[in-house]
N, C-alpha and C positions, 0 to 999 in steps of 0.2 A: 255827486256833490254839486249839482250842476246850482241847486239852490241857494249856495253862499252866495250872500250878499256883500259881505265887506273881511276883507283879509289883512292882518298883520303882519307883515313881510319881516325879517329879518334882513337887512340889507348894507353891504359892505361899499355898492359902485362897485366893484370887482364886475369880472365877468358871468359869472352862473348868474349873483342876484341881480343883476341889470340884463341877462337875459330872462331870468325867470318872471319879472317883475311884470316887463311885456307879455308873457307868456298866460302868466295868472289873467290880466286882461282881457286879453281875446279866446282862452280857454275857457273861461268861466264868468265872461263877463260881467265881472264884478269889480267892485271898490277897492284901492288897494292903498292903505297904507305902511309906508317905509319907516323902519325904526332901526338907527346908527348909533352904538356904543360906542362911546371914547374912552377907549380902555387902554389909553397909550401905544394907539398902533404910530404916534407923528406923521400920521398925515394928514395933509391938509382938508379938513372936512367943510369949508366953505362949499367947498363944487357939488355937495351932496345935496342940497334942497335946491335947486336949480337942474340939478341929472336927473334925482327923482321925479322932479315934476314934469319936466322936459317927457319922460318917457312914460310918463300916464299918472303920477301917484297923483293922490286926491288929498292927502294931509303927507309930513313928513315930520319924523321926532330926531334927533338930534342929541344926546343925554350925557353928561362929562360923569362918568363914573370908575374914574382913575381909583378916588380915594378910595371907594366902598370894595372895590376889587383888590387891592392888596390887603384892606386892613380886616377883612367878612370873609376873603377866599386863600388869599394869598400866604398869608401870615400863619392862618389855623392847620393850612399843606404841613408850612416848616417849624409849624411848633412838633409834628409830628416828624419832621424828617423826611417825609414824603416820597420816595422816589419808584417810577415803575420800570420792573424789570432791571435796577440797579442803574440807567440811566438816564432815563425821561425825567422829569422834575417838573412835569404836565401842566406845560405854560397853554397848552389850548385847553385843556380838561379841565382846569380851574375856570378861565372865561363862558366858557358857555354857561353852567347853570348859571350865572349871572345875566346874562345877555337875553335868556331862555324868561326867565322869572320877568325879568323889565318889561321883556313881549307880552305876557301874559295881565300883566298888570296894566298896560295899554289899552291889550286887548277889550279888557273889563272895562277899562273908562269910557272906550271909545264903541261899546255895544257890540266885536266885531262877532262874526260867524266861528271863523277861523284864525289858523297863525301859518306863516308857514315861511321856510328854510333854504337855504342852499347848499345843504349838506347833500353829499351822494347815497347811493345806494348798498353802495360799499365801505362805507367809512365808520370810523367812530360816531362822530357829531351826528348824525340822524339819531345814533340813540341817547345821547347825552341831551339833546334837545327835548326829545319827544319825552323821555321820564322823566324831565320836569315839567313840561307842560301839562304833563298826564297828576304830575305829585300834587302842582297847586290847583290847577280846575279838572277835574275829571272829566268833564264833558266837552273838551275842547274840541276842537274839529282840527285835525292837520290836513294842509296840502305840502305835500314834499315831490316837487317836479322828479328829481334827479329818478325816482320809483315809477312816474306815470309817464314823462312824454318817450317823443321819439328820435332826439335831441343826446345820444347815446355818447359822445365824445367833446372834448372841446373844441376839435375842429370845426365840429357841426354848431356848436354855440358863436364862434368867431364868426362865422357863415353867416348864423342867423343877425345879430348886434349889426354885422355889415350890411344887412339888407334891411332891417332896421333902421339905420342909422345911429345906432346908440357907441357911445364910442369907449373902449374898453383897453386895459393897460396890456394884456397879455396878449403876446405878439406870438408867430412862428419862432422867432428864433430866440425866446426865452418864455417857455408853455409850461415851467413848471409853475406850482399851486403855492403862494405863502399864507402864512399868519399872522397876525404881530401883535402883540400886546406889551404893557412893559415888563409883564416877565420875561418874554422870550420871542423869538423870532422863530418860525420852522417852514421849511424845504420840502415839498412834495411832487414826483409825478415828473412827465415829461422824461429830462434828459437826467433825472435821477433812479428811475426805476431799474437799472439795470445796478445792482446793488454791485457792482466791480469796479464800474467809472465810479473815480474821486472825486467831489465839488468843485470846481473854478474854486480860483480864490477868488476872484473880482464878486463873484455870487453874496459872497456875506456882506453884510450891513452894519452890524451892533458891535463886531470884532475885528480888530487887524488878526494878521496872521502872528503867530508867535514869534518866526522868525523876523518881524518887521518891531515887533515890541520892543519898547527901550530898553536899554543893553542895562542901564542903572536900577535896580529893585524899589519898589515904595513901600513904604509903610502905615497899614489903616489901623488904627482904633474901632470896635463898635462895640458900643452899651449895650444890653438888654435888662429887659424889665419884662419878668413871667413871662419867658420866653421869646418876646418881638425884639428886632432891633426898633432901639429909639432914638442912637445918633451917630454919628460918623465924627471921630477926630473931635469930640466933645461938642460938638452941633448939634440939637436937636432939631429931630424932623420932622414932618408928617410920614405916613407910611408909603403914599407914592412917590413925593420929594425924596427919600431916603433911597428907593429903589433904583429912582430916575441913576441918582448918586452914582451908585455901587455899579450902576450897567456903564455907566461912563467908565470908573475907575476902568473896570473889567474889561471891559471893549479896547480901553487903551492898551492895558498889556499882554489880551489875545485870551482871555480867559473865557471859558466857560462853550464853549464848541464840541460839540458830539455829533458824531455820523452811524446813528441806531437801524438797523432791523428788530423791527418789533410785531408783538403779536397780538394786531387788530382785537378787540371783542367779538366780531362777525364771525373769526376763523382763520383768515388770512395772514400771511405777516408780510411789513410793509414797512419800503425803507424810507427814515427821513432822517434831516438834516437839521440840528438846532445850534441857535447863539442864544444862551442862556448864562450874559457872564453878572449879573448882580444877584441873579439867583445862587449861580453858583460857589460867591463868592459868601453869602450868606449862610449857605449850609452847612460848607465847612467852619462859620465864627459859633453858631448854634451849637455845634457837636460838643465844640471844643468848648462852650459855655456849659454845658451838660456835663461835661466830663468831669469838672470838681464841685458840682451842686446835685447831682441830680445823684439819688441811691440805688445802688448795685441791682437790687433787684427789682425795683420799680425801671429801672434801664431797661434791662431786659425784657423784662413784661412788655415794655409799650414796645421795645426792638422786634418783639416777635409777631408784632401787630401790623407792623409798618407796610409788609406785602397784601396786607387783605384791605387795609384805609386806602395802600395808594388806587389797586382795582378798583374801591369803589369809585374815586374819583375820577378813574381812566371809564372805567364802564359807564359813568355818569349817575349814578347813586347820590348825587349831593344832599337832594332832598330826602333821603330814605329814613326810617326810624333807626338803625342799625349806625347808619352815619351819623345823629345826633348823639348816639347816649357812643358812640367811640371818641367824637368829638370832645363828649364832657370828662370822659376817663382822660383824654390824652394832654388835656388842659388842667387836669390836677396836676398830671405830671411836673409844672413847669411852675407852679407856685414857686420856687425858691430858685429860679434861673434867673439869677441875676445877675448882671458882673459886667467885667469888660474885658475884651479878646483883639490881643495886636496880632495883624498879619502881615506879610511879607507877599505882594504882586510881584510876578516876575514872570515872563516869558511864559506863559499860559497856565500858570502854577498859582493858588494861592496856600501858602505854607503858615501855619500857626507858629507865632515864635511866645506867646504866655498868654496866659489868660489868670484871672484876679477876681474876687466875688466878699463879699462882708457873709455868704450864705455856705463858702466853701467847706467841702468837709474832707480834703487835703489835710492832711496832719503831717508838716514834717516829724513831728517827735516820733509819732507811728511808722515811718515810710524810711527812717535815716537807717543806711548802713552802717553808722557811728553807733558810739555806746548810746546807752536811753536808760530811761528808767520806767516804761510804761509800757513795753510789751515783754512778757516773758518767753524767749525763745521756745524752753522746754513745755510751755504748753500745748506745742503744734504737732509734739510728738501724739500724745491721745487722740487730738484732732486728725491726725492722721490714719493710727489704728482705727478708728470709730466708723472711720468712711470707706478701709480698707477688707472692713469686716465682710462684707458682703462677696467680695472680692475673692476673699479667702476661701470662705465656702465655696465658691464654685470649683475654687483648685481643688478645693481637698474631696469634692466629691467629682471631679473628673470631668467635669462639664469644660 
């Protein structure tokens, strides 16, 4: 690959892409430009066009893509329910093809050769990257150091940044890996891999600890419309204003914290650490908006779908055909999710106390243990035989 002339970098300032950034350089002497997604990781991205350039880059992009990220990735996760392996709720899985597609769309303007990442060799993110790279320009060229050099650990990255000069947040005595977006925060690596040691508390960021959450309970409102939320406590929002919201609420009363082993796409499985409290507090307003709008068996349907949409997104499929037409199925779904859902924060809990819809197909007259005049008891009997039928057979032939 010695012939790229100009590269697309993915770049965080973290440690891999400010090492790799130097790396791509003097490896391949070529051009390298840096591209930083503000996808609500709050930090401060000033220092980014000034560290880029400082440490080689020849252009640097900079791109606020808060909104486009919860309302294009975010939202169509939880119209679906989204969650993998019953925990995850894929605050990194979501970001990348986004991040991935913006590189490539760069790439295009700016004539490059290539793009290339800071994901390792073992990770998810190389492949969530690379098949959308591959989904929108076929002919891309990647460079993904973490595969080629000889730069095998972080210690060895620290090494290099300090003989460099390039100066990097990740120290010896705090080497684990973050992520941050405003979905969620996640924990990787270093003083976490021994899946037995518990996290610091001091480690989290977006959450206090449940025991430190206020001892008094609150109470949220949120609206939705076909599925999204639109406002909190009758405020409408935009869809990353609404998020920012809900990670606050959540953060204040310890919500939304998982400590997962999960099972990598590569093979592996691999412990991490997330604060996902506006996520999480949103999944459970969804459900419970589903729950008196949305019909029995279209529930199900899309329920049984929910482990194969979230892989794709864990595996990195964003772009695939099979993601679009499940997209479009799952977004029928939610034509008549509409309504509004109070909860109750509390000490790391968010608990449904009603929810209310003009769409609802809640029928007290149907539903009441009191007398009615609308359902006939004795018709459940037939209903019953009819489905028992089958049943019977097998007794009666001994099976």
């Amino acid at each position: 690959m010695s012939d790229i002339k100009k590269v697309v970098l993915a770049y965080s300032g973290g440690l891999d892409t400010s090492v790799i950034l130097k790396w791509l350089i003097e490896t391949h002497d070529c051009e390298v430009i840096t591209f930083s997604a503000d996808i609500g990781q709050e930090e401060e991205l000033d220092y980014i066009d000034d560290k880029a350039r400082a440490t080689g880059a020849t252009g640097v992009y900079i791109d606020d893509l808060k909104e486009e990220f919860v309302k294009e990735y975010v939202f169509p996760a939880f119209r679906a329910n989204a969650i993998y392996e019953g925990q995850y709720l894929l605050g990194t899985s979501l970001a990348r093809p986004l991040i991935a597609k913006r590189q490539i769309e760069i790439a295009v303007a700016e004539g490059a050769d290539a793009v290339s990442h800071g994901a390792t060799g073992k990770g998810n993110d190389q492949v969530r990257f690379e098949l959308t790279y591959f989904a929108l320009k076929p002919d891309i060229r990647i460079v993904a150091p973490w595969r080629e050099w000889d730069l095998k650990s972080r210690t060895a990255l620290m090494d290099f940044a300090v003989k460099h000069g390039i100066p990097v947040p990740t120290t010896p005595a705090k080497p684990y890996s973050t992520d941050r977006n405003l979905l969620h925060i996640s924990y990787e690596g270093g003083i976490l891999e021994d899946p037995w040691n518990p996290p610091s508390d001091d480690m989290f960021t977006l959450s206090v600890s449940p025991r430190q959450a206020p001892d008094e309970p609150e109470i949220v409102d949120i609206a939705f419309e076909q599925g999204n939320p639109v406002s909190i406590n009758g405020q409408a929002m935009s869809p990353a204003n609404l998020l920012a919201a809900l990670n606050k609420l959540g953060g204040k009363h310890g919500i939304g914290r998982a400590d997962i082993v999960e099972n990598r796409f590569v093979g592996m499985k691999s412990r991490g650490v997330y604060e996902t409290p506006g996520g999480t507090i949103l999944r459970a307003a969804h459900m419970a908006m589903e729950s008196i709008t949305m019909d029995r068996e279209v529930m199900h349907l899309r329920d049984s779908l929910i482990p194969r949409y979230a892989e794709m997104i864990y595996y990195g499929f964003w772009f695939s055909p099979e993601m679009k037409v499940m997209q479009q199925m799952i977004d029928q779904t939610q034509v008549y999710v509409s309504g509004e859902v109070r909860l109750e924060l509390y000490k790391g809990n968010s608990r449904v106390l009603g929810r209310r819809s003009d769409n609802s197909l809640y029928s007290a007259d149907f539903a009441t243990f009191e007398d009615d005049s609308v359902y006939h008891q004795k018709d459940a009997e037939g209903f019953i035989r009819l489905n028992a039928l089958r049943l019977r057979l097998h007794a009666l032939l001994g099976r």
